[in-house]
PAVOFI-694821 format. One record per residue: residue number from 1; residue in three letters; x, y, z of N, C-alpha, C in turn. Coordinates in Angstrom, 2 decimals. Example, Ala and Ser with C-alpha at 12.3 -4.5 7.8 and 13.67 -1.06 7.14 Angstrom:
% residues 2
i,aa,n_X,n_Y,n_Z,ca_X,ca_Y,ca_Z,c_X,c_Y,c_Z
1,ala,13.19,-5.69,7.80,12.30,-4.50,7.80,13.20,-3.30,7.80
2,ser,12.85,-2.25,7.08,13.67,-1.06,7.14,12.90,0.03,7.87
% end
This chain:
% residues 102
i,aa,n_X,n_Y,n_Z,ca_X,ca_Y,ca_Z,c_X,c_Y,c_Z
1,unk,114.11,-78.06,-179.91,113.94,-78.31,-178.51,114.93,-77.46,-177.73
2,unk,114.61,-77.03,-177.00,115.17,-76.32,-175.99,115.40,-76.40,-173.95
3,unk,116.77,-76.91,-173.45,116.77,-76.68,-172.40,116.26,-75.95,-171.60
4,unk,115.44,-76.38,-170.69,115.32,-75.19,-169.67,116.49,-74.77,-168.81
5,unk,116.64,-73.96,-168.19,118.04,-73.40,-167.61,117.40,-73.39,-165.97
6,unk,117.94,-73.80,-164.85,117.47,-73.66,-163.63,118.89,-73.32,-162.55
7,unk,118.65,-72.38,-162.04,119.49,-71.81,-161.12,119.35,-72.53,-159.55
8,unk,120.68,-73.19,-159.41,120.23,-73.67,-157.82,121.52,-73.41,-157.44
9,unk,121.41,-73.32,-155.82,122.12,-73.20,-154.90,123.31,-74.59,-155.03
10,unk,124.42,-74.62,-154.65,125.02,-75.70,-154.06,126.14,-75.69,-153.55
11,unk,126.32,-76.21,-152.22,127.23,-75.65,-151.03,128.64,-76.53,-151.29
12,unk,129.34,-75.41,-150.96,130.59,-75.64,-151.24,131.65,-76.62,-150.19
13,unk,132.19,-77.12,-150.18,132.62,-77.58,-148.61,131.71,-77.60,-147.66
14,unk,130.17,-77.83,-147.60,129.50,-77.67,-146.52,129.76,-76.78,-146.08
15,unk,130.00,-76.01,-146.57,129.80,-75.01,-145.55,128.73,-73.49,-145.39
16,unk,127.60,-73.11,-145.25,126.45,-72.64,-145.18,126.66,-71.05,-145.58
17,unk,128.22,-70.60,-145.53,128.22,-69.44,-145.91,128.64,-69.21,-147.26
18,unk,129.26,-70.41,-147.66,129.89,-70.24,-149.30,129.61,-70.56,-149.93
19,unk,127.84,-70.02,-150.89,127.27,-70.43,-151.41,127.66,-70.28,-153.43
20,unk,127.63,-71.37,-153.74,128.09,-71.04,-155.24,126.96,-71.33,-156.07
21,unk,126.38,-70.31,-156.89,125.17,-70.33,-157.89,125.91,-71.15,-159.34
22,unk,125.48,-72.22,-159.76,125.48,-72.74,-161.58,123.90,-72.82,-162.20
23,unk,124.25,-72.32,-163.49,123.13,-72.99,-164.25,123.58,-74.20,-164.89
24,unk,122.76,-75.01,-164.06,122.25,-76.37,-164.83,121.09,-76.46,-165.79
25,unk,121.50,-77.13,-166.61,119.80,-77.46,-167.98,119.12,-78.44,-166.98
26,unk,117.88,-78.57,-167.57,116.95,-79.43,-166.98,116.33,-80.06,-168.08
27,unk,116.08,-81.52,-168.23,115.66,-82.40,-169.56,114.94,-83.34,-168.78
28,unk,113.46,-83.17,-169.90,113.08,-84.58,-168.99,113.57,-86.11,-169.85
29,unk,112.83,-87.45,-169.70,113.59,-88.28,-169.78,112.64,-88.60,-171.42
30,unk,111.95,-88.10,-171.33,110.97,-87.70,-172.67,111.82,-87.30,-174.01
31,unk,112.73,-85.63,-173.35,113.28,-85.04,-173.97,114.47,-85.96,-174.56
32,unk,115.59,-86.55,-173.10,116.25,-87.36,-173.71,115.66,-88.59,-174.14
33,unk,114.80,-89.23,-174.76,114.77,-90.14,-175.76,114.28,-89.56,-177.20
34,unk,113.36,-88.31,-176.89,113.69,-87.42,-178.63,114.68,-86.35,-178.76
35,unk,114.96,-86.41,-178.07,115.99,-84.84,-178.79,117.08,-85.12,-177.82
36,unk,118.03,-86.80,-178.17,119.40,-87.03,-177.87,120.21,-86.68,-178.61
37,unk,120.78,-85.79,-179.68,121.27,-85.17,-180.29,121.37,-83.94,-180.00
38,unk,120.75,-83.11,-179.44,120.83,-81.61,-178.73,121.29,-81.99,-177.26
39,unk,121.15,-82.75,-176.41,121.46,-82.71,-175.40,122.87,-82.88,-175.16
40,unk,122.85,-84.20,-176.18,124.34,-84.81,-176.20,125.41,-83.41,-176.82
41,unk,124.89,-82.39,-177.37,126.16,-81.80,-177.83,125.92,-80.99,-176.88
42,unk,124.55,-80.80,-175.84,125.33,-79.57,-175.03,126.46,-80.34,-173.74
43,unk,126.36,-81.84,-173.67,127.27,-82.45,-172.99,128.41,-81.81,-173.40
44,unk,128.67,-82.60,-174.58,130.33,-82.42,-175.32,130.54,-80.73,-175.11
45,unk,129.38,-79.63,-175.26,129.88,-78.14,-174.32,130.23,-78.50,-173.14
46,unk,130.20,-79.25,-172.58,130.82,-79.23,-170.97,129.97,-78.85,-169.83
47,unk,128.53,-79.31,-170.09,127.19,-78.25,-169.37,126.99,-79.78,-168.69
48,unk,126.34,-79.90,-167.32,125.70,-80.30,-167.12,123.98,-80.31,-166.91
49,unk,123.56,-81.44,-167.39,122.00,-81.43,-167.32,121.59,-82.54,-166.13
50,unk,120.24,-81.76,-165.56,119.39,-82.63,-164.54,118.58,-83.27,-165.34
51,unk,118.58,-84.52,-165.14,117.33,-85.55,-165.55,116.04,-85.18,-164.70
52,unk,115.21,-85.10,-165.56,113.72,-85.56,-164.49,112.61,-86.42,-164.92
53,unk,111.85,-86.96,-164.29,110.58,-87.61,-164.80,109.40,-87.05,-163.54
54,unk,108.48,-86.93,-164.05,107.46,-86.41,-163.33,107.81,-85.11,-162.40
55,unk,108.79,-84.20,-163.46,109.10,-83.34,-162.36,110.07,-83.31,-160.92
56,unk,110.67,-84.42,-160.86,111.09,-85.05,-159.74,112.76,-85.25,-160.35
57,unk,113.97,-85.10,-159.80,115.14,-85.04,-160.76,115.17,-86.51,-159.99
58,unk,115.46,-87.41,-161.22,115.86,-88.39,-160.86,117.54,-88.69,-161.36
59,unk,118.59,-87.87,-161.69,119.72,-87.89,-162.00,120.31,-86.79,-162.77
60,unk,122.03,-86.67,-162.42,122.66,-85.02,-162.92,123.22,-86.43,-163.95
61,unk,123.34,-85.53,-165.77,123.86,-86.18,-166.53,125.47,-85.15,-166.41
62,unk,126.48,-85.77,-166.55,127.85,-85.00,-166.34,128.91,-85.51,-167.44
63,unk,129.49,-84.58,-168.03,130.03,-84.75,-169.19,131.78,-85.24,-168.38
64,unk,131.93,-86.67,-169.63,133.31,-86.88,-168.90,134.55,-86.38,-169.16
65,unk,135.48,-85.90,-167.92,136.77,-85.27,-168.57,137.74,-85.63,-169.24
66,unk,138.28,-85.09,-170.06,139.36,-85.47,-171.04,140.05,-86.43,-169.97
67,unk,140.90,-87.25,-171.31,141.65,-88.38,-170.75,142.86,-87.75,-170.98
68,unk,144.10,-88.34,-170.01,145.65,-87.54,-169.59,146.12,-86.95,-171.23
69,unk,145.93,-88.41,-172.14,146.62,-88.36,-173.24,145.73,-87.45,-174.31
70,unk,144.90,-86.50,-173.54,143.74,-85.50,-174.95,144.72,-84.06,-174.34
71,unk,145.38,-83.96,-173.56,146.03,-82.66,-172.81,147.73,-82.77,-173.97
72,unk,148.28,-81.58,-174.14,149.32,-81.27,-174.52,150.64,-81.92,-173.98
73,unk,151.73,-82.15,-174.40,152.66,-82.64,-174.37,153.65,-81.69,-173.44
74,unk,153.60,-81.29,-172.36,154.11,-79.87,-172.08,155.68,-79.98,-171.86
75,unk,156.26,-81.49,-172.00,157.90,-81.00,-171.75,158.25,-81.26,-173.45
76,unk,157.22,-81.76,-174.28,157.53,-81.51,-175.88,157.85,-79.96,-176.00
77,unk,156.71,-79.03,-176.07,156.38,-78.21,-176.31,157.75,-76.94,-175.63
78,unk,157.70,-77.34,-174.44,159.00,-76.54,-173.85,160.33,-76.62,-174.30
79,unk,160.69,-77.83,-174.41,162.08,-78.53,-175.87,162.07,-77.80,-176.85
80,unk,160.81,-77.43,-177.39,161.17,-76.76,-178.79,161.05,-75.79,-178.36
81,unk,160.73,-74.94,-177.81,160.65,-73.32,-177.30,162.28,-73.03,-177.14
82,unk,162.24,-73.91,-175.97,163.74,-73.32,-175.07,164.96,-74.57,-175.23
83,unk,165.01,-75.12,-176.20,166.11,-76.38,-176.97,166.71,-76.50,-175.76
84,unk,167.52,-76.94,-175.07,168.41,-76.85,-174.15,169.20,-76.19,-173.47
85,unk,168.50,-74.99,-173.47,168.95,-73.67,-172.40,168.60,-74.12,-171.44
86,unk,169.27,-73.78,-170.30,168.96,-74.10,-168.80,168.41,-72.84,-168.16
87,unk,167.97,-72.19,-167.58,167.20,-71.35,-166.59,168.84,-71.30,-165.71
88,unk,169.14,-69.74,-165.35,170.57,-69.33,-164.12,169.87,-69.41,-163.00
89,unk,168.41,-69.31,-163.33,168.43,-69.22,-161.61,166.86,-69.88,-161.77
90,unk,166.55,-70.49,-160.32,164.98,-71.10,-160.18,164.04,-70.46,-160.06
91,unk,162.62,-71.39,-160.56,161.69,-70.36,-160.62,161.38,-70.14,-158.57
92,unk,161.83,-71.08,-157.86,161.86,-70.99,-156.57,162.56,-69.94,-156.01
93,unk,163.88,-69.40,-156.40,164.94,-68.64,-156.27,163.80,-67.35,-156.84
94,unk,163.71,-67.00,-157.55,163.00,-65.86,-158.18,161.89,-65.95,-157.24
95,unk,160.88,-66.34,-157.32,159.81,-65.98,-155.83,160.00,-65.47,-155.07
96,unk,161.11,-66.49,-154.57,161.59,-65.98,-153.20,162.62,-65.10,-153.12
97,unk,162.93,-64.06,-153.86,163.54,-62.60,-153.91,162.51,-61.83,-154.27
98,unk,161.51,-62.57,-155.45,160.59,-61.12,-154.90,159.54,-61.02,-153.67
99,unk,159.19,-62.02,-153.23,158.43,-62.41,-151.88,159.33,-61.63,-150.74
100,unk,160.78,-61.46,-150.53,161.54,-61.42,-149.58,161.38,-61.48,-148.17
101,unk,162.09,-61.12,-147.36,161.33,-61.92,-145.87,160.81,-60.99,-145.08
102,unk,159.49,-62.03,-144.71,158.66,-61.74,-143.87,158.53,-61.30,-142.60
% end
């Protein structure tokens, strides 16, 4: 079984000039009750699919985002890099010498 792929418009901030193109899959409700095993892993890809029945989308299926604790440990990870060296100067301080004034 195979997704169909459908290209639509959808406005960004409302606003009429900033238009952003995605492909979304399209499944009907047919498809998802035989072939929930293909759909479901193109979820877990991170794709969203339009539901339809009679041609008519009756719902966007949307894959859910990781939870806080599926993301990296990032002041672990920095501990062991940089053990307890301190930084001489900020990463604020550094910007703002190379930014210099305006």
């Amino acid at each position: 079984m195979e997704l169909k792929q459908v290209l639509r418009p959808t406005f960004f901030c409302g606003r009429s000039d900033a238009i952003m193109h995605h492909n979304m899959k399209r499944a009907s409700v047919r498809d998802l009750r035989y072939h929930f095993p293909e759909i479901e892993a193109q979820l877990n890809k991170g794709e969203e699919i339009e539901l339809c029945k009679h041609r008519k989308v009756i719902a966007h299926l949307v894959p859910v985002r990781p939870t806080a604790d599926a993301y990296p440990d990032f002041a672990a990870l920095s501990r062991r890099i940089f053990g307890k060296r301190k930084a001489r100067r900020t990463a604020t301080d550094l910007v703002s010498d190379e930014r210099g004034e305006f």
